[in-house]
C-alpha positions as MATLAB code, in Angstrom:
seq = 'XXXXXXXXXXXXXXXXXXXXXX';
ca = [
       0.000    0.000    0.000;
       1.664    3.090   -0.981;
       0.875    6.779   -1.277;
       1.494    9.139   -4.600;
       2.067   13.306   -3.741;
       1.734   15.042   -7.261;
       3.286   18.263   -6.369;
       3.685   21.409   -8.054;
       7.515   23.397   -7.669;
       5.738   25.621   -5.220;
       5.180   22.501   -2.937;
       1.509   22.601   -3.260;
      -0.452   19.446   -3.294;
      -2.787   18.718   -6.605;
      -3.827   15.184   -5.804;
      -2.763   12.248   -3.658;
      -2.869    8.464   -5.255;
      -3.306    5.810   -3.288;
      -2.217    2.704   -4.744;
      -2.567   -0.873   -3.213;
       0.839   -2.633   -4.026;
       0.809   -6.042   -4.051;
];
């Protein structure tokens, strides 16, 4: 289970992902 930050340069969130890794 993991977690994915998209970012922009200015360090503000857009979205988070979450992902299930198996």
């Amino acid at each position: 289970f993991s977690v994915i930050w998209e970012m922009t340069p200015e360090a503000e969130i857009i979205s988070t992902r979450y992902t299930k890794s198996i």
